[in-house]
C-alpha positions as CSV (number, residue, x, y, z in Angstrom):
1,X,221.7,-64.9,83.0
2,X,220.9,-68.5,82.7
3,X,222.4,-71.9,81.2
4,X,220.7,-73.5,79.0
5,X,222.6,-76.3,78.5
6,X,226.4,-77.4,79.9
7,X,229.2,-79.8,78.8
8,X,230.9,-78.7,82.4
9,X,234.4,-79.6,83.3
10,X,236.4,-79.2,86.5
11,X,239.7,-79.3,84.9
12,X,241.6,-76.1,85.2
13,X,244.3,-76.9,82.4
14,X,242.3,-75.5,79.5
15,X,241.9,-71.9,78.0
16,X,238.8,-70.4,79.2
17,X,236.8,-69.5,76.2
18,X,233.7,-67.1,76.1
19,X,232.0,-66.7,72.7
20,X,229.3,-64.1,72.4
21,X,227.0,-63.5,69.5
22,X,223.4,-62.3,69.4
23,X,221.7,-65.4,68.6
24,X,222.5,-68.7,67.6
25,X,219.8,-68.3,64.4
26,X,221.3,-69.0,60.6
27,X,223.3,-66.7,59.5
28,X,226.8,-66.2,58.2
29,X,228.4,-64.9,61.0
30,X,226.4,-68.0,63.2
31,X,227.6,-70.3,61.0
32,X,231.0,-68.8,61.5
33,X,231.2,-69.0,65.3
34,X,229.5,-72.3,65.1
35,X,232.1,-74.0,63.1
36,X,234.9,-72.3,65.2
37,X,233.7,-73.9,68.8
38,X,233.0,-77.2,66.9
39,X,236.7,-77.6,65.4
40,X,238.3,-76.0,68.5
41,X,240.4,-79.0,70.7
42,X,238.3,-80.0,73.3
43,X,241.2,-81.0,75.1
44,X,243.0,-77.4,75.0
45,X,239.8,-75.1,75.4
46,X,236.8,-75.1,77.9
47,X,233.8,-73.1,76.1
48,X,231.2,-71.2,76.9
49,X,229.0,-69.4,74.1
50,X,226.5,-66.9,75.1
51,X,223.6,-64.9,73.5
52,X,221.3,-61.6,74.0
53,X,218.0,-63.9,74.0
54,X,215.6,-64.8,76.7
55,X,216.1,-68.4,77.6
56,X,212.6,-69.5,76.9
57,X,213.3,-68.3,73.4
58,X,217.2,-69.7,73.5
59,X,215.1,-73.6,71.5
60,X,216.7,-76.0,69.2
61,X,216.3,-73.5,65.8
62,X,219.2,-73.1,63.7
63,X,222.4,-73.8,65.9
64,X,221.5,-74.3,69.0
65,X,221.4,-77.9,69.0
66,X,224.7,-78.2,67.4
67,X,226.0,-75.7,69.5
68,X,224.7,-77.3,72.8
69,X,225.6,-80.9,72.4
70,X,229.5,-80.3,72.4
71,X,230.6,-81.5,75.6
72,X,233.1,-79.0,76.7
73,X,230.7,-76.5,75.9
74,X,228.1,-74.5,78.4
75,X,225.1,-72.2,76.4
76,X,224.4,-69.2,78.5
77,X,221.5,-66.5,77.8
78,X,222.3,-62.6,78.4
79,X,218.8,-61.5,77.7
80,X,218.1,-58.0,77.1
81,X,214.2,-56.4,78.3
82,X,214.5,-54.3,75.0
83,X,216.5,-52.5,72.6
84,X,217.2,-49.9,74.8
85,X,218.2,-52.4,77.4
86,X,222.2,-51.5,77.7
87,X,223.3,-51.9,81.3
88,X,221.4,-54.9,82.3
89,X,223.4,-57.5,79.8
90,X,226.4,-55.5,80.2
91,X,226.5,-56.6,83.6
92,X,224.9,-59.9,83.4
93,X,227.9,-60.3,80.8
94,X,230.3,-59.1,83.1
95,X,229.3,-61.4,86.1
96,X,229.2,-64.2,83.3
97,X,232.8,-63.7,82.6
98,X,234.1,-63.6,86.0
99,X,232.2,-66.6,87.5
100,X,233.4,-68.9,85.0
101,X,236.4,-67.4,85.3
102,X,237.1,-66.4,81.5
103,X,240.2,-65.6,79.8
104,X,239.5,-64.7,76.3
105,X,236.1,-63.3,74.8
106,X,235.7,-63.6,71.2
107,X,232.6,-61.4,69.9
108,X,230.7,-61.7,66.8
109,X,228.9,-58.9,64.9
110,X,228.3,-55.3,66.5
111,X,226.2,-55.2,69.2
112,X,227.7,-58.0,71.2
113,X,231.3,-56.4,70.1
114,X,230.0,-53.1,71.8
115,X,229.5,-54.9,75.0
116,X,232.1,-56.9,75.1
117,X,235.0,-54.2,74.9
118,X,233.4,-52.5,77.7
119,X,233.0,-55.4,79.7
120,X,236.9,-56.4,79.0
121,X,237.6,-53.0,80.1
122,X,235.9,-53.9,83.8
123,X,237.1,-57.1,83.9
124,X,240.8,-57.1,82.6
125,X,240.1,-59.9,79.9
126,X,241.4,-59.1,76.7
127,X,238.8,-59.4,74.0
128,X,239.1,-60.4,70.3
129,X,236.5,-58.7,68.8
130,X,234.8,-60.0,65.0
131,X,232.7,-57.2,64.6
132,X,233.5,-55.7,61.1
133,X,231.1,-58.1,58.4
134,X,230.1,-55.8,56.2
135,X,232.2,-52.8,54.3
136,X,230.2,-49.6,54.8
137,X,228.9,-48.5,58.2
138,X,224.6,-48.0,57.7
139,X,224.3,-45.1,60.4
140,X,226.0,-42.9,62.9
141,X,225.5,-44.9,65.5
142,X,227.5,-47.9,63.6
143,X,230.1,-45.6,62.8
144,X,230.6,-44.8,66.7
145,X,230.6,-48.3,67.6
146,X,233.7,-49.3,65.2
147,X,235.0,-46.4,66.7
148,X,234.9,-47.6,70.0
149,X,236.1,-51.1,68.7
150,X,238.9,-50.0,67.2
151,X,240.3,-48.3,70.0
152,X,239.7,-50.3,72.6
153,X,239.4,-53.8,71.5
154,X,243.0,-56.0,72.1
155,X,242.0,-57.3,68.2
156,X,239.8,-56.2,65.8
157,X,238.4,-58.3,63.2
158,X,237.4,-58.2,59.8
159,X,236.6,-60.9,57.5
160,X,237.3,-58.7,54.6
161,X,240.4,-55.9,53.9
162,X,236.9,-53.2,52.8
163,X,236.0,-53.5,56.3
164,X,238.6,-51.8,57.5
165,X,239.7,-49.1,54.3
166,X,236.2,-48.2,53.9
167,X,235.8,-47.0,57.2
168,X,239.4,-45.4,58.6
169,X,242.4,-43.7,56.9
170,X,244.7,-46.1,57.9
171,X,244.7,-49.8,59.7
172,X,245.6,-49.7,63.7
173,X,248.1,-52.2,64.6
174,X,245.2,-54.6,66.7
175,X,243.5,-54.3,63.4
176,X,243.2,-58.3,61.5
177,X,241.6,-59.2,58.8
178,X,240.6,-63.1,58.8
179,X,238.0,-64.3,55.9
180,X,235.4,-66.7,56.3
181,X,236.5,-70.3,56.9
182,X,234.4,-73.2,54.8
183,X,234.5,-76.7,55.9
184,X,234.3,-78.0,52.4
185,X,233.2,-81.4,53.2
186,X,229.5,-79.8,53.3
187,X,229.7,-79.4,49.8
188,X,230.6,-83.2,48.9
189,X,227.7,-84.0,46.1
190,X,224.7,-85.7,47.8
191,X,222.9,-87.2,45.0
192,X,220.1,-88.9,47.0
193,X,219.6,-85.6,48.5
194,X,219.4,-83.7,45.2
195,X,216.8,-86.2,43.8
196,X,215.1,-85.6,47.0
197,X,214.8,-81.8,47.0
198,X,214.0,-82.0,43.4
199,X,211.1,-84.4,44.3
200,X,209.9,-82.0,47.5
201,X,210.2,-78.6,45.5
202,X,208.8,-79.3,42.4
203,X,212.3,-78.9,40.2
204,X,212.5,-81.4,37.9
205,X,210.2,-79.4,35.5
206,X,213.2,-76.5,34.8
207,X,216.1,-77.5,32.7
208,X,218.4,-75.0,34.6
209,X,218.1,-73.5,37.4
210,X,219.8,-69.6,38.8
211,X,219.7,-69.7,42.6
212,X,219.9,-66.7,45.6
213,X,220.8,-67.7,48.8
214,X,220.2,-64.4,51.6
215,X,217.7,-63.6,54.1
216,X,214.4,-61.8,52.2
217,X,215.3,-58.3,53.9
218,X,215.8,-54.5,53.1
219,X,220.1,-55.2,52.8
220,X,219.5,-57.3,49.5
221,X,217.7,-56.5,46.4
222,X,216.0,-59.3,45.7
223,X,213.7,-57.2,43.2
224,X,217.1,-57.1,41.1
225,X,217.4,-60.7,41.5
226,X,213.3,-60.8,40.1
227,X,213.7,-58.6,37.7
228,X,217.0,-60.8,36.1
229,X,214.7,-63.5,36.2
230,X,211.7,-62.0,34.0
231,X,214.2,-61.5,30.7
232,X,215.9,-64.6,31.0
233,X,212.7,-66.4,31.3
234,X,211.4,-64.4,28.3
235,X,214.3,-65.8,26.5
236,X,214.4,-69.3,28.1
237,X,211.6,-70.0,29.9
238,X,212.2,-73.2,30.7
239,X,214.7,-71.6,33.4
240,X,214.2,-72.3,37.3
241,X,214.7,-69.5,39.8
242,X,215.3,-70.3,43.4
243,X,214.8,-67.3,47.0
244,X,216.6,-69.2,49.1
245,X,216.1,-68.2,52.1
246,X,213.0,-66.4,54.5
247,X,212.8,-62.8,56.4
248,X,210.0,-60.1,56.6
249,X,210.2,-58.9,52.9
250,X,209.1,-62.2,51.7
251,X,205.4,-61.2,51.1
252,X,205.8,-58.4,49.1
253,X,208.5,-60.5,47.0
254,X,206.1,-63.3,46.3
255,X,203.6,-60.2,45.0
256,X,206.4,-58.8,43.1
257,X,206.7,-62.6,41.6
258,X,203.2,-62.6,40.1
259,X,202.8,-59.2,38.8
260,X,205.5,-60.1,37.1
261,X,203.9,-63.2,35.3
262,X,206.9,-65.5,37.0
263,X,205.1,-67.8,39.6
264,X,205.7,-70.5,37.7
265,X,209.8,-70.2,37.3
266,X,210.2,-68.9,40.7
267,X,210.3,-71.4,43.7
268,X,211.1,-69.3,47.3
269,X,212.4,-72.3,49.6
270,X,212.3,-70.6,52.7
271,X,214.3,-71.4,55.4
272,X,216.8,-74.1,54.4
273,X,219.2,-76.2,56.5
274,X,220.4,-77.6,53.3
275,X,221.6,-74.6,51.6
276,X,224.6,-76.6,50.5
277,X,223.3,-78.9,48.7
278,X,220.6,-76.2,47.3
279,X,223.9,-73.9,46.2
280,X,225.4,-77.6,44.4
281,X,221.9,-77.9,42.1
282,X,222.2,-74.3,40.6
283,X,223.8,-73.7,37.3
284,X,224.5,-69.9,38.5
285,X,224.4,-68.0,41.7
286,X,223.6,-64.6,42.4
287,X,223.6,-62.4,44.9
288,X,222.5,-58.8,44.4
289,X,223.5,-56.5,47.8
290,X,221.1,-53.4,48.4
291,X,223.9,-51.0,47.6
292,X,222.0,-47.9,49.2
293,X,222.6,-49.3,52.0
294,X,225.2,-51.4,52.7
295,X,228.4,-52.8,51.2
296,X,229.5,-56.8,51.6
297,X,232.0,-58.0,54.0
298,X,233.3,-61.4,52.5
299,X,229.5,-62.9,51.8
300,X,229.3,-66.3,52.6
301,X,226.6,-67.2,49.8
302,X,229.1,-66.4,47.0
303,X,232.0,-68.5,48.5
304,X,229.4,-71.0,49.1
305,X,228.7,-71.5,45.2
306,X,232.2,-71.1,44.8
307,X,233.0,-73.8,46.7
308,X,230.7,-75.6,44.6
309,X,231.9,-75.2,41.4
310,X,228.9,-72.8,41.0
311,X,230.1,-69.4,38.7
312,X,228.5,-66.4,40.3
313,X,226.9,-63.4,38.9
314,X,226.9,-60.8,42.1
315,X,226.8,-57.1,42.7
316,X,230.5,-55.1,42.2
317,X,231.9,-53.5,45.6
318,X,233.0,-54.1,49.1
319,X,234.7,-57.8,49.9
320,X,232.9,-59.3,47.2
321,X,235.7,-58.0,44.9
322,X,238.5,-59.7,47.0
323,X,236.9,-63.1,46.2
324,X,235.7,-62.9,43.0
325,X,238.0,-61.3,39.9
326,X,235.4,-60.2,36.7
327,X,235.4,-62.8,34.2
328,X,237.1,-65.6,36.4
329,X,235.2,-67.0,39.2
330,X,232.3,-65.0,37.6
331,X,231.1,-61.8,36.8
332,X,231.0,-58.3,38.7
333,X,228.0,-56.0,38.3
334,X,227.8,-52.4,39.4
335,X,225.1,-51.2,40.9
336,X,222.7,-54.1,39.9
337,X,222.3,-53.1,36.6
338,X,219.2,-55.8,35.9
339,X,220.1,-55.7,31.7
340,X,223.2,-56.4,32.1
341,X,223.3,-59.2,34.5
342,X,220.6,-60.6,32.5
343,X,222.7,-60.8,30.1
344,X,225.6,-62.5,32.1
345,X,222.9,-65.2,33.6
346,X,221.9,-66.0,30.0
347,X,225.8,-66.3,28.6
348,X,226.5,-68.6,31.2
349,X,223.1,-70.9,30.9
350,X,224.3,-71.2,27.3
351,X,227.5,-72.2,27.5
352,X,228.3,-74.6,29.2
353,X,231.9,-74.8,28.9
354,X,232.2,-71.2,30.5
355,X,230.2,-72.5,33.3
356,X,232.5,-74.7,34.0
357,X,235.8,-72.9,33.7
358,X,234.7,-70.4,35.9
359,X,233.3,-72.8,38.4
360,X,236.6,-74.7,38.6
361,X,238.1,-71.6,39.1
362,X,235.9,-70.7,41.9
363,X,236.2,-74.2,43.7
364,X,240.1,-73.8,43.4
365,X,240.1,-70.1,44.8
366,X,238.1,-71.5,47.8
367,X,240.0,-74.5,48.5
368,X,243.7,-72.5,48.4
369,X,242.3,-69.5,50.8
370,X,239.6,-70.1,52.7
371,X,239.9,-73.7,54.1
372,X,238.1,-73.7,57.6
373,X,241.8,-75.2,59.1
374,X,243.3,-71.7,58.2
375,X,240.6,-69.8,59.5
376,X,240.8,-71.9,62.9
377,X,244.5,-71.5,63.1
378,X,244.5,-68.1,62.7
379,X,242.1,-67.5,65.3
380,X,244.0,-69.9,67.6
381,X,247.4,-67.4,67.0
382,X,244.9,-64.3,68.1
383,X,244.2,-66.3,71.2
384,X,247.6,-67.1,71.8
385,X,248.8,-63.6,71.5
386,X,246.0,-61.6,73.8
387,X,247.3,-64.0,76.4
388,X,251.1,-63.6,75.9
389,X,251.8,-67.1,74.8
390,X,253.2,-69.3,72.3
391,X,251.2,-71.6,70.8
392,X,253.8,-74.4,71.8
393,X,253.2,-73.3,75.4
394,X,249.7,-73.2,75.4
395,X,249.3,-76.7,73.5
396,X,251.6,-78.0,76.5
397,X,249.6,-76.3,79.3
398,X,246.5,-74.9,78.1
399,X,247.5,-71.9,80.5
400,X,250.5,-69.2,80.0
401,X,252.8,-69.6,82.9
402,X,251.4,-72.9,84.1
């Protein structure tokens, strides 16, 4: 276990936070934790955020520098020698948490979930535990760890209510569900920054432009999203088509992309840090989820265009149906039937007032449920009652019984 950066603090008047996640790359559930131990009061918590990477590889990628230049914050690495590598950061975690003297853990995703409720079970710290981001567990082992979670976590998190039907026959009384929290200022229109990206990616030669934000990896079907592309463009080829995004299957989708006669329409960005302002340029938004695998939690690319005004064309099942209603924030499609979402893409490129209608309605839906203030709030009253406090005596004290 090593720091890797510290924003220490000798006061003792502040809730002892611990954060652990597995990295600190870009991700939804990153971006998540991130904006949680940014709009946390400094003045009422004292924060430390640890991850399962060696510290040589803990560098300034994706959050990290964010995430390390709070000052009441302290980075700390748990790394692991290999996959198999269980009781080494179970203990490094557990030393972790009593030398800074922890009183909450808050996990993200399942791994670090998994450790944590067995290291809250040594230690006596209770543990809130936002481990459920998806709907459908993708093997056994999965399914023993919510298991495990649900029985023995203080709070168990979901960010969507199919992460918690799909998988047991009834909700446990620790069980919450909490959706994903969107700081909406990050999608304030930008227009130098549009002309810029427009200038750097070669856009200004498409009229229109159909966007998918998700890493390039065996849990989407990007193929889907190709396959859209080809009978729109046959119809309009003046049509853009943006991968946004990187991961390891983005070879063999850049070979799918020209024996399919589209390297010219499709642009893959890689890895952006201005997805916002990527998801404000699109006209529609996809997002096609490898349903043989797994089912969404609350994905953070389609509240992303929402929150955009963006409508949304997206695969039909898990959370994605508590956010977006068939024919009013955009349209549902079951089991990525490529015709018929073509279809849907091309009806909305035509008509512009739809477009808009449904993108309003998306921006609305976004802005009265899933303001990052709620989110916080909610998270703060989790925190309050693992420790058996009110918030009015925590706010006073930082500490219950102080």
């Amino acid at each position: 276990m090593s720091a890797v950066s510290a924003g220490e603090s000798a006061s003792h008047d502040r809730i002892r936070l611990l954060f652990v996640t597995p990295s600190l790359y870009v991700g939804g559930a990153e971006r998540q934790l991130v904006q949680l131990v940014q709009n946390l009061d400094p003045a009422r918590y004292l924060i430390t955020v640890a991850v399962f990477v060696a510290a040589e590889v803990a560098t300034q990628e994706g959050f990290y520098r964010q995430v390390s230049g709070l000052p009441n914050v302290t980075l700390a690495t748990l790394s692991r020698g290999s996959r198999f590598d269980l009781v080494g950061p179970l203990f490094s975690l557990v030393r972790l948490i009593r030398a800074r003297q922890i009183q909450v853990i808050h996990t993200f995703l399942s791994l670090p979930s998994t450790f944590g409720v067995v290291a809250s079970r040594l230690t006596g710290v209770p543990i809130v535990a936002s481990a459920i981001r998806d709907s459908r567990d993708i093997g056994l082992v999965y399914r023993i760890c919510r298991i495990l979670q649900a029985h023995t976590a203080n709070i168990l998190v979901s960010n969507s209510g199919a992460g918690f039907d799909n998988r047991f026959r009834r909700r446990r009384a620790n069980f919450r569900v909490i959706g994903n929290g969107l700081d909406l200022r990050r999608f304030d229109v930008r227009p130098e920054a549009v002309a810029n990206l427009r200038r750097e990616l070669g856009l200004s030669r498409f009229t229109q432009l159909v966007g998918m934000t998700a890493t390039l990896s065996g849990f989407k079907d990007h193929e889907a999203f190709l396959r859209v592309a080809e009978k729109v463009v046959a119809e309009r080829p003046e049509t853009g088509f943006l991968v946004i995004g990187d991961g390891p299957n983005r070879t063999s989708l850049e070979a799918l992309t020209a024996r399919l006669g589209l390297a010219g329409n499709v642009v893959f960005t890689g890895y952006r840090s201005d997805v916002d302002v990527l998801t404000g340029m699109l006209d529609v938004a996809c997002l096609f989820t490898n349903f043989r695998v797994i089912s969404e939690g609350l994905p953070n690319a389609v509240m992303e265009a929402m929150a955009c005004s963006v409508p949304v064309v997206a695969t039909r099942g898990g959370g994605t149906v508590e956010i977006v209603h068939d024919g009013v924030e955009g349209f549902l499609v079951a089991e990525n039937d490529v015709g018929i979402s073509a279809q849907l893409v091309l009806r909305l490129l035509k008509d512009e007032s739809l477009r808009r209608r449904l993108g309003a309605q998306g921006r609305a839906s976004i802005e009265a449920n899933f303001s990052l203030a709620a989110c916080i709030a909610r998270y703060e009253e989790l925190y309050c009652q693992v420790l058996g406090a009110s918030p009015e005596k925590l706010s006073k004290s930082g500490l219950p019984g102080r």
